[in-house]
C-alpha positions in Angstrom: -3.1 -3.7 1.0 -6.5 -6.1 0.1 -6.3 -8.5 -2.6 -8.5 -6.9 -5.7 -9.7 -10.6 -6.6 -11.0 -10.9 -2.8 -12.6 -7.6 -3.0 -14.2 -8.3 -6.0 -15.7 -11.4 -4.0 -16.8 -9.4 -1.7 -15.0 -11.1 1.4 -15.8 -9.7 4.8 -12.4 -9.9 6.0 -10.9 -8.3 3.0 -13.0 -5.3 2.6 -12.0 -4.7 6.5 -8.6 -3.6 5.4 -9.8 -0.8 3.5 -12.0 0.7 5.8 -11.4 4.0 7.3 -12.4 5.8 10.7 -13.8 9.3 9.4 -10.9 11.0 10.7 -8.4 9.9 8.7 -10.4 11.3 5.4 -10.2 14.8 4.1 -12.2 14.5 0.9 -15.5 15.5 2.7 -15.3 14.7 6.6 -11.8 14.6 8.1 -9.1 17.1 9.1 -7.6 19.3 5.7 -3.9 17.8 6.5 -5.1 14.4 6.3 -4.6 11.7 3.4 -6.5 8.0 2.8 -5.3 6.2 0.6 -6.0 2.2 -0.6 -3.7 0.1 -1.9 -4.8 -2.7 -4.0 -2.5 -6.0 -5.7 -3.9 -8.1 -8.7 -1.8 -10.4 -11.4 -4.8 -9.7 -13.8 -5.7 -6.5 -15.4 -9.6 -7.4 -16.0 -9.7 -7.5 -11.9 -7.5 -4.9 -11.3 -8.8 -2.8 -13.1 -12.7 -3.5 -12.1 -11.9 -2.9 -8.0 -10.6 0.7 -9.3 -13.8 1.4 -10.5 -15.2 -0.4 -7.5 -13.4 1.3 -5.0 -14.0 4.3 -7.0 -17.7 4.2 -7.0 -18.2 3.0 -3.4 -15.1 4.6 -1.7 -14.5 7.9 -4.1 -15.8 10.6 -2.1 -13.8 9.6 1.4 -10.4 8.0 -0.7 -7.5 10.5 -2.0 -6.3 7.7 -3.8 -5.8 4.1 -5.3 -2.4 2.9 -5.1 -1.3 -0.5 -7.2 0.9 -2.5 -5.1 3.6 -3.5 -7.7 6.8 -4.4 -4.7 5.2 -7.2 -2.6 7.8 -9.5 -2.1 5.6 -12.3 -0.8 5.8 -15.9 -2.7 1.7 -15.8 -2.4 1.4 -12.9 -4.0 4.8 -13.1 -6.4 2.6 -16.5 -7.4 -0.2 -14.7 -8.3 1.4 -12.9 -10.8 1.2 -9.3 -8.8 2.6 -7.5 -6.5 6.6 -7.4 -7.6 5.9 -9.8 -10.0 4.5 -7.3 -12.1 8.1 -5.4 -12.8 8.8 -8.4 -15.2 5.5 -8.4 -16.7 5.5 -4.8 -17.9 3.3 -4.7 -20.7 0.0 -6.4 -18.4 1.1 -3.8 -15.7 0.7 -0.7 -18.4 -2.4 -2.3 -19.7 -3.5 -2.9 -15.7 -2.4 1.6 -14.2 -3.9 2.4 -17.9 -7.5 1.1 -17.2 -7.2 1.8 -13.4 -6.7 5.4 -14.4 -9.4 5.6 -17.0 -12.4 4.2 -14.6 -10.9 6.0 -11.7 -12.9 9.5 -12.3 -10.8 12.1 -10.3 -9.6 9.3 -7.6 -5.2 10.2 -8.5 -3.9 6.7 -9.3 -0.8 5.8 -8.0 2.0 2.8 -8.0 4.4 1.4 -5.7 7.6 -0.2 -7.3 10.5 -1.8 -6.7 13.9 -2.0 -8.1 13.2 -4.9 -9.8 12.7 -9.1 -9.0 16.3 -10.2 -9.0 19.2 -8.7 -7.7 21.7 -7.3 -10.4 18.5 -6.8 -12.7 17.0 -3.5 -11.9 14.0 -2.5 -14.2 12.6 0.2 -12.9 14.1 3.0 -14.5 13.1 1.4 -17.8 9.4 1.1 -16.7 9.3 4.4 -15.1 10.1 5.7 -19.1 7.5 3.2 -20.7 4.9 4.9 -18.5 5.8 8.0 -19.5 6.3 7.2 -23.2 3.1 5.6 -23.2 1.2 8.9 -21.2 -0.5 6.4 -18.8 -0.8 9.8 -16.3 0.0 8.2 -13.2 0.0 10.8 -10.5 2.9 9.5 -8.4 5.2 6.2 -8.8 6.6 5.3 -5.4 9.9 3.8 -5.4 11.0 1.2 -2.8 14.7 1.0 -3.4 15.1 -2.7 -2.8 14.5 -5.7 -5.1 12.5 -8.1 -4.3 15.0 -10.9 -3.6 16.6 -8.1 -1.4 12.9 -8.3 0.4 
């Protein structure tokens, strides 16, 4: 996972968690059973969206996808208004996978969720419908079946 903000930057060490050996990509190079994907967090849609179309235009030929990390339990991240903090903020997270999707050419876009932020108070079912009702075409929603005070 790398920080979209830090990307954005351009950050050394940041852009070093995305990197891939040629192996591990199919799109053009690497072995046909294998799969790259990056996984990007933001709390803002304007950056989130902009490193999808980064990543999109530097990385698109050698990436199988671009995942938006929506279960990080972290407090730095949580702070930042991404990661899990996003299940609460659901209209700024359709807004962010809506954009990402649009600038992302044929680079699949992808989410990781969680259960919800508190325990008891499980919201994912209800934004798994809003992005359907709204036809953001995600191409998969992963589901990690904690919340995020169950870290």
């Amino acid at each position: 996972m790398a920080l979209s903000s830090s990307l954005l930057q351009g950050q050394r060490s940041e852009w070093a968690l995305p990197r891939a050996h040629p192996s591990e990509t199919h799109r053009h190079t690497g072995p046909p059973d294998s799969y790259y994907g990056i996984q990007i967090a933001g709390g803002k849609a304007q950056t989130v969206v902009r490193t999808a179309e980064l990543l999109t235009k530097l990385c698109g030929d050698g990436i199988d996808t671009i995942d938006l990390n929506c279960g990080c339990p972290l407090d730095m991240v949580f702070k930042a208004g991404a990661g899990s903090a996003l299940m609460d903020n659901q209209g700024r997270l359709t807004k962010m996978l809506k954009g990402m999707v649009e600038v992302s050419e044929d680079v699949p876009i992808t989410c990781k969720i969680r259960m919800g932020v508190s325990n008891g108070r499980n919201t994912a079912g209800k934004l798994v419908k809003r992005l359907i009702m709204e036809n953001v075409r995600l191409s998969a929603v992963t589901l990690h079946g904690r919340t995020r005070a169950q870290r």
